[in-house]
N, C-alpha and C positions, 0 to 999 in steps of 0.2 A: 847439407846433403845436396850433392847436384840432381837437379831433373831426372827425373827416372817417368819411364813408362810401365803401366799394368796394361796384360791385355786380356781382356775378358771374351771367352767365348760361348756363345750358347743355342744349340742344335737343338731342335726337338723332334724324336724318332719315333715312330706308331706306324705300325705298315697298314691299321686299319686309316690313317688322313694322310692328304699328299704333305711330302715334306717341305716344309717352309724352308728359304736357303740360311744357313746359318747368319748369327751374327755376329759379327766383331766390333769389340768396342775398348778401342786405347785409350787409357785413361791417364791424363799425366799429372805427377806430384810431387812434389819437395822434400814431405812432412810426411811420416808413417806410424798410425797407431796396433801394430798389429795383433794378432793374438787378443784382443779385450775378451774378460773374466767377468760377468759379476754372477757374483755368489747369490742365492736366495736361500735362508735358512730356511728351516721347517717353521710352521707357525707362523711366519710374515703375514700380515694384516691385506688383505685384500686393497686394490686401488694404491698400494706401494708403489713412488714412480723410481726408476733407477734411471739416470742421465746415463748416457753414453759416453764413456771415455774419448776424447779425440787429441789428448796428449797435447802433443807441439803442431796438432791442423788445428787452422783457426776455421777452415771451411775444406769440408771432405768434397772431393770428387768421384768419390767412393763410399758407402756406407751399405756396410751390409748386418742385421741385427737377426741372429740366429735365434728361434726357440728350441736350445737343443736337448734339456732335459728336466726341464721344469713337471713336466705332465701336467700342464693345464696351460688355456689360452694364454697367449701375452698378447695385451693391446701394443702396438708398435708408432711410435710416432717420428714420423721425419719429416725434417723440414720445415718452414714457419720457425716462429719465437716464440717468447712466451715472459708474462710482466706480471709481478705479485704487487699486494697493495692490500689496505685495512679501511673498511669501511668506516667512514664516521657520519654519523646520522641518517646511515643508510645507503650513501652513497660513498663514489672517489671515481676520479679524473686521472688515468694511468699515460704515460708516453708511448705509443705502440707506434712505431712504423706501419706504415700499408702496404701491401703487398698485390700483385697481380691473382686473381680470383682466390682471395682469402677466405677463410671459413675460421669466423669467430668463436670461439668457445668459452665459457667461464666457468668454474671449479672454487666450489664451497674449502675452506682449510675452516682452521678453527674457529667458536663462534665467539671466543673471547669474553664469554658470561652477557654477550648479551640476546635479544629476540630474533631467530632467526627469520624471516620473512616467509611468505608462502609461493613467490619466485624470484628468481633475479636475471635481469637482461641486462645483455651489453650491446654496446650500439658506437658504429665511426663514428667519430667528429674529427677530422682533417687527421692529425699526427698523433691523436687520443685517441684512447677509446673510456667510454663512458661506466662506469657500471655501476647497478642501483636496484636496489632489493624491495619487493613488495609485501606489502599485505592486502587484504580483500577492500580496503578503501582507497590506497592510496601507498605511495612509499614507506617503508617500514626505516624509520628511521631509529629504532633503536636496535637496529643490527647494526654490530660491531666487527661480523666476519672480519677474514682472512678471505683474500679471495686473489685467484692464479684467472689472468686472459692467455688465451693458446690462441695465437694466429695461427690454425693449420691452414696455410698457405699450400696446396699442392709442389711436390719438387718441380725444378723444373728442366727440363730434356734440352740442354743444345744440339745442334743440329746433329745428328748422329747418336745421338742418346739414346739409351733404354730404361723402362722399369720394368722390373719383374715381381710378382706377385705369384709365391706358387705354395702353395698347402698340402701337404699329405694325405688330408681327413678330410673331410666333409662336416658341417656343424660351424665354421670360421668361414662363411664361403666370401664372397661381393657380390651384392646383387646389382652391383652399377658401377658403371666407370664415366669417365668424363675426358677430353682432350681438351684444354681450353689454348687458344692462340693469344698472345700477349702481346702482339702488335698488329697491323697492317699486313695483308699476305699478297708480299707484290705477283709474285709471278705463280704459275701453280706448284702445288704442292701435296707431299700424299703423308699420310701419317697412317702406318701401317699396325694392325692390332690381331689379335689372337683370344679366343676366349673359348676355353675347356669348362665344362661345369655339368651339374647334374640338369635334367629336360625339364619344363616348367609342367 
């Protein structure tokens, strides 16, 4: 497929706030996964994760993940990795890449018939991450977990970039946001933001 451009626009209109000037944002791609489907039967298990289709992209410039008739929250996760691995004697040594302002996560799977711990931390060490399950004295070593690390690494904006974050409801809101700068800021610079929500 030769280069193609998408162009993304987005206005926000309230005659009760002044209007912000629109934004455009041309996004260019190769690779198209369009239309993605997934199904969610009735009865699916709570904490069911569904990957997102991205076909023939190996890395989207684009990514947009619709809840469009589920009737309940869906947690959303973009961006960052993510490395599975089985505890032995409580522990295991995973390969993760590091990433600019990562947010490490870990996630119990199956305990494999052994003692599950009463916590489990993950922690860098250079191009690993660590992870290791407690009990109230010391490492619980006869946990055998399954256990998933989420580098949720924040996406991150090239120059001209947007993310959008917009909710119908109230109940799913953010109570915080963050801009992190990943290098050096030579010259000035403005990073410009928006935030609708209910009054504290």
């Amino acid at each position: 497929m030769p280069n193609s451009t998408a162009v993304l626009t987005r206005k926000l209109t309230d005659t009760s706030l002044p209007s912000p000037p629109a934004v455009t944002v041309s996004v260019p791609y190769q690779a198209a996964q369009p239309g993605g489907r997934i199904d969610v039967p009735a009865t699916t298990a709570a904490d069911t994760v569904y990957p997102v289709a991205f076909g023939s992209c190996a890395e989207a410039t684009y990514c947009e993940i619709y809840n469009s008739s589920t009737a309940q929250d869906v947690a959303a996760r973009m961006g960052g990795a993510s490395v599975s691995g089985v505890l032995v004697l409580g522990t295991v040594t995973l390969a993760l890449a590091a990433a600019p302002g990562e947010r490490l996560a870990v996630e119990l799977g199956d305990d494999n018939g052994g003692t599950i711990g009463d916590d489990i931390a993950v922690r860098r060490s250079a191009g690993n991450v660590i992870v290791t399950s407690y009990n109230s004295s010391g490492p619980e070593t006869l946990d055998v977990s399954n256990v998933t690390v989420y580098n949720n690494a924040p996406p991150i904006l090239t120059p001209g970039g947007v993310l959008t974050l917009s909710n119908p409801a109230a109940g799913s809101t953010v109570s915080s946001a963050e801009a992190v700068l990943t290098d050096v800021q030579v010259a000035a610079g403005i990073i410009s933001t928006i935030v609708l929500g209910d009054p504290v």
